[in-house]
N, C-alpha and C positions, 0 to 999 in steps of 0.2 A: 438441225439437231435430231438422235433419234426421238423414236415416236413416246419412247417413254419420261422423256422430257418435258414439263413445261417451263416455257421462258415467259417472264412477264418483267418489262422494263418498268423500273422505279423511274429513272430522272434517263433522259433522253441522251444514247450515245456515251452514260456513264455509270446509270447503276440498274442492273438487273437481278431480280429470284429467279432461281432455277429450283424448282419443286419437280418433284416425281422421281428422284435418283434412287440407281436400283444398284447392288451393292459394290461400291466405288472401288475398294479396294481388289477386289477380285476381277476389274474390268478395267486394263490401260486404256482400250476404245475410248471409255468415258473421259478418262483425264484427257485424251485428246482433242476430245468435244469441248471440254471444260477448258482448257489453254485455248482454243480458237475462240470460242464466246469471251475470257478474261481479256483477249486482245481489244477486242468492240466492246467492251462493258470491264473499265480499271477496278470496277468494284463488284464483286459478287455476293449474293448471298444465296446462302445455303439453309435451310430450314431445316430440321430434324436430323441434325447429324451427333449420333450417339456413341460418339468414342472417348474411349479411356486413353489415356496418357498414349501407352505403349501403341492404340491403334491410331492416335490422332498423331502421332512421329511417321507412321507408316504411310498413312495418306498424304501427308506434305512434302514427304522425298519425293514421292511422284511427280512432285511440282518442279522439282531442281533440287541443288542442293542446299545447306542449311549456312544461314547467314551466322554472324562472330554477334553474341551480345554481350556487349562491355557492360562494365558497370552495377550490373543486376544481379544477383545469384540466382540461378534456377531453379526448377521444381527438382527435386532429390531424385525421382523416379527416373528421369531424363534431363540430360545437359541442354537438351536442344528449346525444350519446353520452359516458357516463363511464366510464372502466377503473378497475372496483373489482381492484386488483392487489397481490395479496403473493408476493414471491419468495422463491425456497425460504431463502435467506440474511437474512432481515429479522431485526430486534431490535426494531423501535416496536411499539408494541401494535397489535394488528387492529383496522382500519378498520369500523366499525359492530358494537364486540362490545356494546356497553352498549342497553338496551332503547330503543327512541326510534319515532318517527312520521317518514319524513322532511323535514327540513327546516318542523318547526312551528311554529320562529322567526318564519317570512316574516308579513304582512300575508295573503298569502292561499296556504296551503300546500299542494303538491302534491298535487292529485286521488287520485295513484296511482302508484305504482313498477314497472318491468320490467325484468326482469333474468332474463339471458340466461348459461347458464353456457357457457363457453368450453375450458376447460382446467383438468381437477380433480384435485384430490393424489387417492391413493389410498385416504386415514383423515379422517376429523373433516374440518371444513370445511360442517353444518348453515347451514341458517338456520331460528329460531327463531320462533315466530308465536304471537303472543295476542289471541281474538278479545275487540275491545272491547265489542261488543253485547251479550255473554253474561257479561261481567262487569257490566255495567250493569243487566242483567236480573235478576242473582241479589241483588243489594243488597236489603235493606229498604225496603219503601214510608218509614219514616221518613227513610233517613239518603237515599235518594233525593230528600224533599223538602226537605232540608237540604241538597242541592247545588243547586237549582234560583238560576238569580241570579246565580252565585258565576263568575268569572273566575280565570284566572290565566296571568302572565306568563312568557313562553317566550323566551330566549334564543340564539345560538349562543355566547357567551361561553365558557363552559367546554370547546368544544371546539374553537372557531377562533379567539379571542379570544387576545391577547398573552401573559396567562397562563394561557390554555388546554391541554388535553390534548395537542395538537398541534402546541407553540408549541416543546416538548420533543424532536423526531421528532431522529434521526440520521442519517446520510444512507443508510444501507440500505435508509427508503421508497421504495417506488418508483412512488405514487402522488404526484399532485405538490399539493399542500397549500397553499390560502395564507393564513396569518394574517393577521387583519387588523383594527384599531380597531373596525371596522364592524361587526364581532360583537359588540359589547357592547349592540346598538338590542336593544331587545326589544317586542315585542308582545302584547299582553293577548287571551287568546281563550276563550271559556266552558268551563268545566269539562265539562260534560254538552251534547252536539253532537247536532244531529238531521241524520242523513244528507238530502242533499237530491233521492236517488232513491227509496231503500227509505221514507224516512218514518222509520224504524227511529233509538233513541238511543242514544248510545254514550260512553263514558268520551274525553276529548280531552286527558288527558297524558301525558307521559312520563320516563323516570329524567333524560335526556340534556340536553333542553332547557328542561323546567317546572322555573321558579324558586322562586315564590313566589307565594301567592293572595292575588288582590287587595285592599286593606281589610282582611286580617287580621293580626293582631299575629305578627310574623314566626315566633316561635317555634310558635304553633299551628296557622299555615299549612302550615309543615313537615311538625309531626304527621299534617296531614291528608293530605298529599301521601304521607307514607310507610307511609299506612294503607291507601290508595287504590292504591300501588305494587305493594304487595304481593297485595292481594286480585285484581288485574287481571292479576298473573304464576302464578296457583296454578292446579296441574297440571289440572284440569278446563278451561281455558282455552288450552290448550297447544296448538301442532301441529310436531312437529319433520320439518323438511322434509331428505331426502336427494335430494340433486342426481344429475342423470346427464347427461355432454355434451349438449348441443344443447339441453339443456332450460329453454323458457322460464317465466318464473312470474310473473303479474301479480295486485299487490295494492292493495287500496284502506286511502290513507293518511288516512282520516277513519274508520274502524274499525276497524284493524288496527295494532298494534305489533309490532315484529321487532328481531332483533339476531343478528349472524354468532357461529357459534361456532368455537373455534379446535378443535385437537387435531391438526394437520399439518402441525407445525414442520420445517424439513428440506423442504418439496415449496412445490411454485407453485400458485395459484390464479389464475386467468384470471377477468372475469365483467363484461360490457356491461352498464351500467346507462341508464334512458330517465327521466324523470319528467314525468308531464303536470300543467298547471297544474289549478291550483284555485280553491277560490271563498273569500271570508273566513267562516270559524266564526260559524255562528250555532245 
């Protein structure tokens, strides 16, 4: 990295700060530095980054292009821009507390997420990370080659769906949510994913969206699913991330699961969300 960089790894081979960035937008060199480190490190963080809507669009094309977000409405200012928002007054459950990939419903899911904190309660208010490579890695050569092959089906149903999670919200959301039929399409994508930069494979479910595996008798599919659940959540896989204003964090959603944590009922949370397209699971 140049010399105006510092790197300093969080969690080994998965999450790293890059401090000292000199002005990104004005410097592809950087983005390229910054895609070669995101390849060794799925989760980045960015400290001091102080852009406004229009500039935080600019700096994430640089990353690729802009993923499809169903379901959400976005920020007015920009189509590509989502306001992950809880106000200090809410009652619906928090928006991404349950483990997930985003959006791995789709045909071809989001590359990668960025997210930019904007306005932070004072207590709780994490986000949670589990690296999928490193639970893939610690499996059994056997029960590894008993995933090889194996599919399964991912939905938005249980959370945007009629009688989803969100079909339920009150009006104190204040993120604006829209259910809709069209969550119940699902798409079938391999259990076990081979990044298509690192080379590197990795675990491709999650609590949120993975329904059910394919061709298996539904009741053992589950088993498998909540065997796989759990082993991909255990604390050797962990990295809980503490936010600070301006702080950006870009993560790759073909190795990486996440989920917001609450603890800051009473206060507001602010926080721009980007997601760049992706390729279909293979």
């Amino acid at each position: 990295m140049p010399n105006t960089f510092t790197v300093k790894p969080l969690a080994p081979r998965f999450v790293a700060e890059v401090s000292g960035l000199p002005e990104i937008n004005a410097n592809p060199s950087v983005i390229d530095e910054l895609k070669q480190l995101w390849v060794q490190y799925p989760v980045l963080v960015l400290p001091n980054q102080h852009h406004c809507i229009d500039g935080f669009v600019r700096f994430a094309r640089q990353f690729g292009d802009f993923g499809d977000d169903p379901f959400i409405r976005p920020v007015t200012a920009s189509k590509h821009v989502v306001e992950v928002r809880r106000d200090a007054d809410e009652s619906t459950p928090i928006f991404g507390a349950s483990w997930h990939s985003d959006w791995s419903f789709q045909r071809a899911p989001p590359s990668a997420t960025l997210l930019l904190a904007k306005e932070l309660p004072p207590i709780g208010g994490d986000t949670i990370f589990a690296d999928c490579y490193a639970a893939y890695d610690a499996l059994p050569q056997e029960f590894k080659a008993s995933l090889d092959g194996l599919s399964a089906s991912h939905s938005a149903a249980p959370s945007y769906g009629p009688d989803g999670l969100f079909a339920d919200d009150d009006e104190s959301r204040s993120m604006q949510i829209i259910v809709s039929e069209s969550a119940r399409e699902c798409q079938s994508h391999p259990i076990v994913r081979t990044h298509p930069e690192s080379g590197r494979r990795g675990l491709f479910i999650n609590h949120v969206y993975t329904l059910a595996v394919d061709g298996m008798d539904q009741s053992a599919g589950r088993a498998l699913l909540r065997k796989l659940f759990a082993h991909m959540t255990r604390e050797e896989f962990i990295y809980s991330h503490k936010w600070r204003t301006n702080m950006l964090v870009l993560w790759d959603n073909r190795c990486v699961l996440h989920h917001a944590d609450g603890g800051y009922e009473g206060h507001q949370r602010i926080m721009h969300r980007v997601t760049l397209a992706g390729e279909r699971p293979h």
